[in-house]
C-alpha positions, -999 to +999 in steps of 0.1 A: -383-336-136-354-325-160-362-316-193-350-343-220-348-331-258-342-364-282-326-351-315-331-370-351-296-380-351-303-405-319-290-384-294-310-370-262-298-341-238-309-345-199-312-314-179-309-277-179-270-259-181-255-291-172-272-310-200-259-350-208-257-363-242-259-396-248-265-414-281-296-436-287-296-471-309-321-459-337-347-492-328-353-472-298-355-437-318-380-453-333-399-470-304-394-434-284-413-418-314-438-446-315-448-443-282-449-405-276-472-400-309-509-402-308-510-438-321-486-444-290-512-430-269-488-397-265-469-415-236-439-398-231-412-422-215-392-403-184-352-407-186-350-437-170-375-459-191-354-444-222-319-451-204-333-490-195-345-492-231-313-481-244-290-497-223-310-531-230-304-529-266-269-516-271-259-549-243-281-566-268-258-556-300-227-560-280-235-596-273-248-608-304-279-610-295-301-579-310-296-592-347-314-626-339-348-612-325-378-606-345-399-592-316-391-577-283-416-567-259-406-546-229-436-538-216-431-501-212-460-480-198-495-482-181-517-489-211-527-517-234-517-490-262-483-487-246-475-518-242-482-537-277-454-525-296-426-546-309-393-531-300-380-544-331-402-529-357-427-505-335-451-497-364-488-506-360-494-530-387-499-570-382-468-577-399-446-559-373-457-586-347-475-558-328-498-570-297-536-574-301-552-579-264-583-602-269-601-604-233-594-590-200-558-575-195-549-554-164-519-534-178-496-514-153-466-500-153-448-527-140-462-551-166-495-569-184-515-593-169-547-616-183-576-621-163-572-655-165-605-666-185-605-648-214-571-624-217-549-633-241-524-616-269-520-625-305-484-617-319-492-620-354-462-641-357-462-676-374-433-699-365-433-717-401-432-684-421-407-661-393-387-689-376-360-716-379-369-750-375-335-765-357-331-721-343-358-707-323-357-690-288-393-674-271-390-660-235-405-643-210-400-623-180-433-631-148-430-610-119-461-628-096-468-661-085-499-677-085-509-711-092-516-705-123-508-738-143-513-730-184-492-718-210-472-685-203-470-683-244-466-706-276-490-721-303-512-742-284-508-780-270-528-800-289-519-793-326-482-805-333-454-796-338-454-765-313-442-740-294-454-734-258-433-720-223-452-737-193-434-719-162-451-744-136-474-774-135-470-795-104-438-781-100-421-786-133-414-768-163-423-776-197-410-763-227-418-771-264-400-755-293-406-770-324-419-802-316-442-826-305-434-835-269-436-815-235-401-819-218-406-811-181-379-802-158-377-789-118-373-751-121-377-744-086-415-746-088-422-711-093-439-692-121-415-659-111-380-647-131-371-649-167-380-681-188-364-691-221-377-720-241-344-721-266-339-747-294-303-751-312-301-777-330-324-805-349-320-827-316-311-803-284-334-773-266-309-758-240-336-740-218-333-720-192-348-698-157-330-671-148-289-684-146-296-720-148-302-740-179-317-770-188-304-790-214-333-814-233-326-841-261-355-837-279-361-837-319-376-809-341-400-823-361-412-789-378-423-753-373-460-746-362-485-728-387-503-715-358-496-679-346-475-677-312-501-661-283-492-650-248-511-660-222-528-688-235-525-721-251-552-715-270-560-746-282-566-764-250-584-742-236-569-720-204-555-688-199-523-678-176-531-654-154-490-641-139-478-608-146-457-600-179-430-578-179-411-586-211-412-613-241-394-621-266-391-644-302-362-648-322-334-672-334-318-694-311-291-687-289-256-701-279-248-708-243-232-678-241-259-654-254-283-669-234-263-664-195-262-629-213-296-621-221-308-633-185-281-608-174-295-581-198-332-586-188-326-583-152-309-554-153-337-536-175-359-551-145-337-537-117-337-499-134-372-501-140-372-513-100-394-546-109-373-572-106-382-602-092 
Protein backbone atom coordinates (compact mmCIF):
# COMPACT_ATOMS: atom_id res chain seq x y z
CA UNK A 1 0.00 0.00 0.00
CA UNK A 2 1.46 3.55 -0.74
CA UNK A 3 2.07 5.75 2.07
CA UNK A 4 -0.49 8.70 2.25
CA UNK A 5 0.48 11.87 4.60
CA UNK A 6 -2.74 14.35 4.98
CA UNK A 7 -1.36 17.89 5.88
CA UNK A 8 -3.53 20.52 8.07
CA UNK A 9 -3.91 22.72 5.15
CA UNK A 10 -6.33 19.89 3.26
CA UNK A 11 -3.85 18.54 1.17
CA UNK A 12 -2.66 14.65 1.09
CA UNK A 13 0.52 13.21 -0.73
CA UNK A 14 0.10 9.56 -2.27
CA UNK A 15 3.25 7.57 -2.66
CA UNK A 16 6.94 7.43 -2.22
CA UNK A 17 9.38 9.86 -4.86
CA UNK A 18 6.53 10.21 -7.14
CA UNK A 19 4.19 11.58 -4.47
CA UNK A 20 0.54 13.24 -5.73
CA UNK A 21 -0.93 16.16 -4.09
CA UNK A 22 -4.25 16.72 -4.22
CA UNK A 23 -6.24 19.18 -2.06
CA UNK A 24 -9.07 17.94 0.28
CA UNK A 25 -12.58 19.99 1.00
CA UNK A 26 -12.01 20.63 4.84
CA UNK A 27 -15.66 18.57 5.73
CA UNK A 28 -13.66 15.67 4.77
CA UNK A 29 -10.36 16.89 6.78
CA UNK A 30 -12.46 16.78 9.38
CA UNK A 31 -14.33 13.39 8.81
CA UNK A 32 -10.64 11.90 7.90
CA UNK A 33 -9.54 13.03 11.45
CA UNK A 34 -12.72 11.88 12.97
CA UNK A 35 -12.49 8.62 11.85
CA UNK A 36 -8.67 7.78 12.23
CA UNK A 37 -8.86 9.05 16.02
CA UNK A 38 -9.71 6.76 18.86
CA UNK A 39 -13.34 8.01 19.14
CA UNK A 40 -13.28 6.92 15.26
CA UNK A 41 -12.24 3.67 16.33
CA UNK A 42 -8.56 4.52 14.81
CA UNK A 43 -9.83 3.50 11.23
CA UNK A 44 -7.63 4.72 8.85
CA UNK A 45 -9.34 5.22 5.44
CA UNK A 46 -7.03 3.80 2.34
CA UNK A 47 -6.65 6.33 -0.74
CA UNK A 48 -9.50 5.37 -2.35
CA UNK A 49 -12.23 5.67 0.40
CA UNK A 50 -10.50 9.36 0.84
CA UNK A 51 -10.53 10.02 -3.03
CA UNK A 52 -14.48 8.69 -3.19
CA UNK A 53 -15.13 10.93 -0.16
CA UNK A 54 -13.50 13.77 -1.64
CA UNK A 55 -14.60 13.55 -5.02
CA UNK A 56 -18.32 13.21 -3.66
CA UNK A 57 -18.18 16.36 -1.92
CA UNK A 58 -16.27 18.79 -4.20
CA UNK A 59 -19.24 17.38 -7.23
CA UNK A 60 -21.38 18.19 -4.30
CA UNK A 61 -20.23 22.04 -4.00
CA UNK A 62 -19.92 22.32 -7.66
CA UNK A 63 -23.55 21.47 -8.14
CA UNK A 64 -25.11 23.28 -5.46
CA UNK A 65 -25.83 20.73 -3.56
CA UNK A 66 -23.34 20.46 -0.43
CA UNK A 67 -24.70 23.74 1.13
CA UNK A 68 -28.29 22.35 1.48
CA UNK A 69 -27.50 19.05 3.55
CA UNK A 70 -27.50 18.87 7.23
CA UNK A 71 -26.34 15.15 7.40
CA UNK A 72 -24.55 12.89 5.07
CA UNK A 73 -23.94 9.46 5.75
CA UNK A 74 -21.52 7.54 3.56
CA UNK A 75 -21.25 4.61 5.21
CA UNK A 76 -17.45 4.35 5.31
CA UNK A 77 -15.88 1.42 7.12
CA UNK A 78 -16.63 -2.02 8.79
CA UNK A 79 -17.81 -0.91 12.18
CA UNK A 80 -20.92 0.54 13.87
CA UNK A 81 -18.26 3.22 15.20
CA UNK A 82 -17.21 3.95 11.65
CA UNK A 83 -20.09 4.29 10.28
CA UNK A 84 -22.33 6.73 12.55
CA UNK A 85 -20.67 9.88 11.62
CA UNK A 86 -22.33 12.74 9.85
CA UNK A 87 -20.21 13.84 7.00
CA UNK A 88 -21.45 17.25 7.60
CA UNK A 89 -20.45 17.89 11.20
CA UNK A 90 -18.44 14.46 12.20
CA UNK A 91 -18.30 15.35 15.95
CA UNK A 92 -19.74 12.89 18.46
CA UNK A 93 -22.37 14.84 20.08
CA UNK A 94 -26.41 14.37 19.51
CA UNK A 95 -26.61 17.66 18.03
CA UNK A 96 -24.32 16.77 15.02
CA UNK A 97 -26.98 14.24 13.86
CA UNK A 98 -24.51 11.42 14.63
CA UNK A 99 -25.87 7.71 14.39
CA UNK A 100 -27.00 5.73 17.58
CA UNK A 101 -27.64 1.91 16.53
CA UNK A 102 -30.48 0.58 18.76
CA UNK A 103 -30.78 -3.34 18.10
CA UNK A 104 -29.12 -5.70 15.76
CA UNK A 105 -26.96 -4.09 12.95
CA UNK A 106 -24.53 -6.16 10.83
CA UNK A 107 -22.17 -3.38 9.55
CA UNK A 108 -19.58 -4.12 6.70
CA UNK A 109 -17.68 -2.49 4.53
CA UNK A 110 -19.99 -2.28 1.88
CA UNK A 111 -22.72 -0.87 4.15
CA UNK A 112 -25.14 -1.25 7.51
CA UNK A 113 -27.82 -3.42 7.71
CA UNK A 114 -30.68 -4.14 10.67
CA UNK A 115 -31.59 -7.35 11.66
CA UNK A 116 -34.86 -6.78 10.80
CA UNK A 117 -36.66 -7.03 14.41
CA UNK A 118 -35.03 -4.85 16.43
CA UNK A 119 -32.13 -2.73 14.46
CA UNK A 120 -32.69 0.57 13.95
CA UNK A 121 -30.75 4.23 13.93
CA UNK A 122 -31.79 7.39 15.59
CA UNK A 123 -30.44 10.61 13.78
CA UNK A 124 -31.03 12.93 16.38
CA UNK A 125 -32.53 15.09 13.83
CA UNK A 126 -36.06 16.68 14.23
CA UNK A 127 -37.76 17.79 11.07
CA UNK A 128 -39.69 20.87 12.85
CA UNK A 129 -36.60 22.24 14.55
CA UNK A 130 -33.70 21.39 11.32
CA UNK A 131 -36.00 21.40 8.26
CA UNK A 132 -38.14 23.41 5.85
CA UNK A 133 -41.62 22.72 5.68
CA UNK A 134 -42.41 23.42 1.65
CA UNK A 135 -37.95 22.19 1.36
CA UNK A 136 -36.92 18.98 2.53
CA UNK A 137 -35.14 16.05 0.65
CA UNK A 138 -34.10 12.49 2.81
CA UNK A 139 -32.50 9.67 0.57
CA UNK A 140 -30.91 6.71 0.63
CA UNK A 141 -28.75 4.43 -1.22
CA UNK A 142 -29.98 -0.06 -0.63
CA UNK A 143 -27.71 -2.33 -2.18
CA UNK A 144 -29.91 -5.89 -1.44
CA UNK A 145 -33.19 -6.99 -2.18
CA UNK A 146 -35.31 -8.67 -0.05
CA UNK A 147 -38.84 -8.48 0.58
CA UNK A 148 -38.59 -6.49 3.00
CA UNK A 149 -41.79 -4.19 3.00
CA UNK A 150 -41.30 -1.27 5.97
CA UNK A 151 -39.89 2.00 6.07
CA UNK A 152 -36.28 2.44 4.71
CA UNK A 153 -36.23 5.80 7.07
CA UNK A 154 -38.61 8.73 8.20
CA UNK A 155 -40.66 9.58 11.42
CA UNK A 156 -43.03 6.88 11.67
CA UNK A 157 -46.54 6.29 9.87
CA UNK A 158 -49.05 6.71 12.18
CA UNK A 159 -48.37 10.20 13.79
CA UNK A 160 -48.93 13.04 11.04
CA UNK A 161 -47.58 15.01 9.36
CA UNK A 162 -44.34 12.82 8.41
CA UNK A 163 -41.59 11.81 6.81
CA UNK A 164 -40.98 8.19 5.68
CA UNK A 165 -39.05 6.56 2.22
CA UNK A 166 -40.93 3.09 1.64
CA UNK A 167 -38.70 1.61 -1.31
CA UNK A 168 -41.31 -1.32 -1.97
CA UNK A 169 -44.69 -2.60 -0.78
CA UNK A 170 -46.45 -4.73 -3.25
CA UNK A 171 -44.51 -3.26 -5.78
CA UNK A 172 -44.82 0.47 -5.22
CA UNK A 173 -43.13 3.20 -3.64
CA UNK A 174 -44.26 5.45 -1.06
CA UNK A 175 -42.94 8.50 -0.12
CA UNK A 176 -43.99 11.08 2.61
CA UNK A 177 -42.28 14.38 3.21
CA UNK A 178 -44.00 16.59 5.25
CA UNK A 179 -47.35 15.39 5.25
CA UNK A 180 -50.04 13.28 5.90
CA UNK A 181 -50.62 10.95 3.02
CA UNK A 182 -48.49 7.92 1.51
CA UNK A 183 -48.14 8.74 -2.36
CA UNK A 184 -47.30 5.43 -3.99
CA UNK A 185 -45.79 5.07 -7.28
CA UNK A 186 -44.21 1.89 -9.68
CA UNK A 187 -40.44 2.14 -9.05
CA UNK A 188 -39.72 -0.91 -10.73
CA UNK A 189 -40.62 -3.07 -7.65
CA UNK A 190 -37.29 -3.27 -6.18
CA UNK A 191 -35.89 -2.16 -2.83
CA UNK A 192 -32.13 -1.80 -4.77
CA UNK A 193 -30.45 1.79 -6.09
CA UNK A 194 -30.70 5.27 -4.71
CA UNK A 195 -34.13 6.61 -3.33
CA UNK A 196 -34.98 10.31 -2.80
CA UNK A 197 -38.18 11.33 -1.10
CA UNK A 198 -37.81 15.26 -2.21
CA UNK A 199 -40.42 18.06 -1.44
CA UNK A 200 -40.26 21.64 -3.26
CA UNK A 201 -42.89 23.33 -2.76
CA UNK A 202 -46.08 23.69 -0.37
CA UNK A 203 -47.98 21.40 -3.02
CA UNK A 204 -45.32 19.24 -5.19
CA UNK A 205 -42.65 16.22 -3.98
CA UNK A 206 -40.60 15.57 -7.17
CA UNK A 207 -39.22 12.06 -6.03
CA UNK A 208 -37.05 9.96 -7.45
CA UNK A 209 -35.04 6.16 -8.03
CA UNK A 210 -31.97 6.29 -9.44
CA UNK A 211 -32.49 8.65 -13.00
CA UNK A 212 -36.18 8.69 -12.96
CA UNK A 213 -38.45 10.90 -11.01
CA UNK A 214 -41.71 11.01 -9.86
CA UNK A 215 -43.53 13.93 -9.72
CA UNK A 216 -46.55 13.94 -6.65
CA UNK A 217 -49.23 16.79 -6.09
CA UNK A 218 -49.45 16.50 -2.63
CA UNK A 219 -49.80 19.25 0.20
CA UNK A 220 -47.36 19.99 3.23
CA UNK A 221 -49.31 20.27 6.01
CA UNK A 222 -46.30 20.71 8.56
CA UNK A 223 -42.92 19.39 9.72
CA UNK A 224 -42.84 16.32 12.17
CA UNK A 225 -41.69 16.68 15.92
CA UNK A 226 -40.61 13.18 15.83
CA UNK A 227 -36.86 12.41 15.17
CA UNK A 228 -36.08 10.93 11.57
CA UNK A 229 -34.81 6.98 12.17
CA UNK A 230 -33.42 4.63 9.56
CA UNK A 231 -34.62 1.47 9.42
CA UNK A 232 -37.68 1.70 10.99
CA UNK A 233 -40.95 3.34 11.13
CA UNK A 234 -41.00 3.27 14.43
CA UNK A 235 -44.22 3.92 15.18
CA UNK A 236 -45.98 1.15 13.49
CA UNK A 237 -44.02 -1.17 14.44
CA UNK A 238 -41.41 -3.01 11.77
CA UNK A 239 -38.06 -2.79 10.94
CA UNK A 240 -36.35 -2.84 7.25
CA UNK A 241 -33.97 -5.25 7.01
CA UNK A 242 -31.94 -4.10 3.15
CA UNK A 243 -28.51 -3.05 3.18
CA UNK A 244 -27.49 0.80 3.57
CA UNK A 245 -24.83 2.31 1.92
CA UNK A 246 -25.41 6.01 2.15
CA UNK A 247 -28.28 8.55 3.50
CA UNK A 248 -28.91 11.68 3.45
CA UNK A 249 -31.23 14.86 4.98
CA UNK A 250 -31.21 18.27 3.84
CA UNK A 251 -33.13 21.04 1.89
CA UNK A 252 -34.87 20.27 -1.09
CA UNK A 253 -33.56 20.03 -4.38
CA UNK A 254 -34.27 21.43 -7.94
CA UNK A 255 -34.62 19.03 -10.90
CA UNK A 256 -31.42 19.67 -11.68
CA UNK A 257 -29.61 18.94 -8.40
CA UNK A 258 -31.41 15.98 -7.95
CA UNK A 259 -30.36 14.02 -11.73
CA UNK A 260 -27.01 15.29 -10.16
CA UNK A 261 -26.85 13.85 -6.84
CA UNK A 262 -28.09 10.35 -8.26
CA UNK A 263 -25.04 10.84 -10.61
CA UNK A 264 -22.80 11.80 -7.65
CA UNK A 265 -23.87 8.85 -5.34
CA UNK A 266 -23.34 6.31 -7.92
CA UNK A 267 -20.14 7.21 -8.70
CA UNK A 268 -19.03 7.21 -4.92
CA UNK A 269 -20.71 3.59 -5.15
CA UNK A 270 -18.78 2.50 -8.35
CA UNK A 271 -15.17 3.70 -6.66
CA UNK A 272 -15.97 2.04 -3.60
CA UNK A 273 -17.03 -1.11 -6.19
CA UNK A 274 -20.70 -1.46 -4.52
CA UNK A 275 -22.84 -0.24 -6.83
CA UNK A 276 -25.82 -1.70 -7.39
Amino acid sequence: MPFTTIYGDGTRVVGDGTAIEQALHPAVMNYINVMRSSTGGNYAMSVNEIDAVNNMVQAMVANGIWSKMKAVYPIIGGTATAHKYNLVDPRDVDAAFRLNFIGGWTHTSNGMTSNGTTGYADTFLTPSTSLSQNSTHVSCYIRTNNTSNEIAMGTGRTTVPAINIFPNFSGLSYFRINSGLDSGVNTGNSNLGFFLGNRISSTQTRNQRNAVRYVINTASTGLSTRKIQIATGLDSGGFYSNQFAFVSIGDGLTDAESRAFYIIVQAFQTKLGRQV
